[in-house]
N, C-alpha and C positions, 0 to 999 in steps of 0.2 A: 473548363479545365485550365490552370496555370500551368503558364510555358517553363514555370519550376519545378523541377522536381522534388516531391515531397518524402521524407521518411517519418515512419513512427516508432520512437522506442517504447518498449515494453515493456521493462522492470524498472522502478525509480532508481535502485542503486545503481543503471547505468544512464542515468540523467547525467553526470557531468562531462561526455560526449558532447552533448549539446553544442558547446563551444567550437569544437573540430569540426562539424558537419556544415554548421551554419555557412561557411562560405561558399559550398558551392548546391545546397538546395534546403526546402525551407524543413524545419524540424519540428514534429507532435509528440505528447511525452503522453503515452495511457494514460497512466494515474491522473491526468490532468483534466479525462473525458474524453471518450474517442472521439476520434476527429471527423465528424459526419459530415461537415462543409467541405471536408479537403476528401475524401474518402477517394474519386475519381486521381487526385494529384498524387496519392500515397506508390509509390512505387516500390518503398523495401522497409522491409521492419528489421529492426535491430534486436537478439533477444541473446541472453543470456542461457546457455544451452542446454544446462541441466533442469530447464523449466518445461512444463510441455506445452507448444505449439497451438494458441486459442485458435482451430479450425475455424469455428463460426465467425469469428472475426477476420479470419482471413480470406473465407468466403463472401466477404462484405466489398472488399476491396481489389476493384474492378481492372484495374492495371500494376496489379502488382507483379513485380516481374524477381526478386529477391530477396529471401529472408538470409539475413547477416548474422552470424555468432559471431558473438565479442570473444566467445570461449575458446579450446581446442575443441573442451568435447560435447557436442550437441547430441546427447542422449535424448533429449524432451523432443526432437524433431522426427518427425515421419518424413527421412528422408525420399523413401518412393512414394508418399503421398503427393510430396511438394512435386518430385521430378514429374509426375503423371499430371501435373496442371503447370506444366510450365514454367516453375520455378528453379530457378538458381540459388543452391545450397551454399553455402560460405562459411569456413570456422578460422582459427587462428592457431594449426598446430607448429609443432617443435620452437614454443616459447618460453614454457614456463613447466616443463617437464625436470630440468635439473631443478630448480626451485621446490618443488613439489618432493623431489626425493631428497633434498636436504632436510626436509621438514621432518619428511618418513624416519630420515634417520635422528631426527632431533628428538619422535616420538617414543622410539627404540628406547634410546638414552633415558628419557626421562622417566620412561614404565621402568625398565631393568635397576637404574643404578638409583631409583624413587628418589631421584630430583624432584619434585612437587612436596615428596612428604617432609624431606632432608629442610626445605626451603621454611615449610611452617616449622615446622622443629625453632628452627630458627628465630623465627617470627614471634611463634607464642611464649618462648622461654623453657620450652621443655627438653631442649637439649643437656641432655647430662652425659658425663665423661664414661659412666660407667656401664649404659646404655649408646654404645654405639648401633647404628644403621647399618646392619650387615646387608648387602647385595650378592650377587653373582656377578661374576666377570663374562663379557659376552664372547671371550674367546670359545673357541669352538662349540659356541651354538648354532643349531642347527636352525636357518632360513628357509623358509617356503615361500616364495612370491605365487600370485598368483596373476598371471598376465603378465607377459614378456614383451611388454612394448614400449614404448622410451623410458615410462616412468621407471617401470620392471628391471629395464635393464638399467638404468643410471641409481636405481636401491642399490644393484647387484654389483655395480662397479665400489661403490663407496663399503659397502660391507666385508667385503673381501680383506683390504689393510687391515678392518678391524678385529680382523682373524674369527670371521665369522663362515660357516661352511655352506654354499648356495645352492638349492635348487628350484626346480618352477614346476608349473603345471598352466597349461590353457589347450583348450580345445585342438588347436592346430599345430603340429608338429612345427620345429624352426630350428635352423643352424645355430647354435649355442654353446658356448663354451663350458654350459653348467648343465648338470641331467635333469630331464623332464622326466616328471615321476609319470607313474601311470596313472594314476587319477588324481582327480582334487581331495577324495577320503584317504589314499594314501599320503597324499604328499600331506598332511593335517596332522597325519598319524607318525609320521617321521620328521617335524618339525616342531623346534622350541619358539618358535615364532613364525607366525603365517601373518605375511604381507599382502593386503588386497590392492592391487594397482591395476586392474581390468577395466575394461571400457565395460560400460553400461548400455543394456538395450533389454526391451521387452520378454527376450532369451531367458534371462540371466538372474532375474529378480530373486534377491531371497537365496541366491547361490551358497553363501554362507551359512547353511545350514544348522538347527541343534544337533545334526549327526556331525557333521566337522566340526562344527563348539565343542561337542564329545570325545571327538577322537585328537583334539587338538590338548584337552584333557587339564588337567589341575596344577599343572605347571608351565604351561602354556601360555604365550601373548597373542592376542589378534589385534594386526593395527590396519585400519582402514583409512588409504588416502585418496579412494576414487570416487564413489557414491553412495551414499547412505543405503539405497535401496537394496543395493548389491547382499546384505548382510539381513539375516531375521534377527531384526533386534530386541523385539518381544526376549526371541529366545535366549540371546547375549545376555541380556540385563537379567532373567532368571538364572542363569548361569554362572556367572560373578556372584550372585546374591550366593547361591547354596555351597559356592566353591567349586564347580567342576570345571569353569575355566579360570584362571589363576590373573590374566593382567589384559585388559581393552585399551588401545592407546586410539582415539579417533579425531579425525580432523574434518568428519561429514558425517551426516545423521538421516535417518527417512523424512522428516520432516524439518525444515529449515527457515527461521531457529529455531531449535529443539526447545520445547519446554521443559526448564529448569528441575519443576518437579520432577520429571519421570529422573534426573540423576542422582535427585538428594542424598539419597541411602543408598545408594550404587556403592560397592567397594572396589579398589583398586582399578580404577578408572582415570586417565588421564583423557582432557577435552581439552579442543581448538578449534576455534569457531571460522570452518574453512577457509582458513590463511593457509594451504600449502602453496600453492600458485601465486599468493598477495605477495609479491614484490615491487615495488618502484619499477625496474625496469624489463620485469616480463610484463606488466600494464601497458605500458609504454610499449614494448611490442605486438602486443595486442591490438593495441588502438593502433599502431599502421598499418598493420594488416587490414583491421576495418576500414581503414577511411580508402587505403587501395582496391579493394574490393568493390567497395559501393562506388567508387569514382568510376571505376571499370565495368559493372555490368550498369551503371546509369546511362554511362556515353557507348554503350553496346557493343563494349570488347570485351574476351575472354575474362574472366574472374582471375586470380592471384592465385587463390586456394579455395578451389570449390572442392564440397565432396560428392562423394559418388556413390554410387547405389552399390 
């Protein structure tokens, strides 16, 4: 065993870490070939959170003492798995939560006032004077968030000026200035737009149901800026097709990246290829939180931001 300590990251897109960890232990990138020489020296893998957690490979690896998200949210993690062997949980939250609802509200904007369609109009030459782009005003449309937790709440703070009317629904009751409906089929059924901002876990899948794509109804937006899985998207994209939900604004998918064909023929669909988070400097706090964390449970003190069971 090397008196180094070694990390392995997981996903290529968070290979360019590499450079930050290097100085204080040595670094394996998967994609590269797992690292059977170093196996014994691996002490923390790095993994980007909405993936799920390769058990058998972590079973391989004899001193590993922490798995690190780069993310806030590490849905792909079994986090009592990891706690019941030993492991130190690590994410990177209240970074890039106001980013994330900037986005949301960017998606709002661009379903409602069809900024995308207004944009080709433009592009191909088919704007004519006498053929205007009628919209709706999103003054007092009705908001349905669903998950009240930073992201939830930092939608609900910006919606508000825009003279939009707010309420939520999640599992657990919580102090809030906006009404929690009774359910997620009500609050679907009383909202011109439903907001999915919840956290993602084994619970939950598929929450967005063809009964709330139904009852959210033919004039209706659903914009998803938490996880793909979160929503049956089978039943979205039938749903759009024959008209009974009216506008999908998404910025995450069941699978990632989505294959293009399943959106070809989609109507009235706005897509972004999970940038709500991609900012320059919620990245940037991201990666201190990680390199704090892994400095800290390597040299065997308390973590920064571990979670918890």
């Amino acid at each position: 065993m090397s008196d180094r300590p070694a990390v392995l990251i997981m996903q290529r897109h968070l290979g360019p870490v590499t450079a930050f960890l290097e100085s204080f232990c040595s670094v394996y990138r998967l994609w590269e070939g797992p690292p059977i020489e170093a196996q014994a020296d691996v002490r923390a893998v790095v993994v980007a959170g909405e993936f799920p957690l390769d058990k058998d490979l972590i079973g391989r690896l004899p001193n590993l003492r922490h798995i690190a998200c780069f993310t806030a949210g590490y849905d792909g993690i079994d986090v009592d798995w990891c706690h019941a062997r030993g492991l130190t949980v690590t994410h990177a939250p209240g970074v890039n939560h106001e980013d994330v609802a900037d986005h949301a509200i960017g998606l709002i904007l661009a379903a409602r006032r069809r900024i995308v369609d207004g944009d080709q109009k433009v592009k191909d030459g088919t704007w004519l004077l006498d053929d205007r782009l009628m919209t709706r005003s999103l003054k007092g449309q009705k908001l349905g968030i669903v998950g009240l937790g930073d992201i939830g709440q930092a939608v609900a703070r910006r919606a508000e000026p825009m003279r939009m009317t707010i309420a939520w629904w999640g599992p657990r009751v919580k102090d809030s200035p906006w009404p929690r409906a009774p359910s997620l089929l009500a609050l679907a059924r009383e909202s011109d737009i439903l907001m999915v901002a919840c956290r993602a876990d084994d619970t939950n899948r598929g929450l967005i149901s063809a009964e709330v794509i139904e009852a959210l109804g033919p004039d209706g937006l659903l914009v998803n800026v938490a996880r793909g899985q979160l929503v049956d998207e089978d039943a979205l994209i039938t749903a759009l097709k024959d008209g009974r939900l009216g506008q999908a604004a998404l910025d995450v998918f069941l699978d990632e990246p989505t294959d293009p064909a399943r959106w070809a023929d989609v109507p009235n669909a706005v897509l972004t290829p999970h940038t709500g988070g991609a900012t320059s400097e919620a990245v940037q706090g991201m990666l201190m939180l990680l390199v704090q964390n892994l400095q800290a449970v390597l040299n065997g003190a308390p973590a920064a931001t571990p979670v918890r069971s």
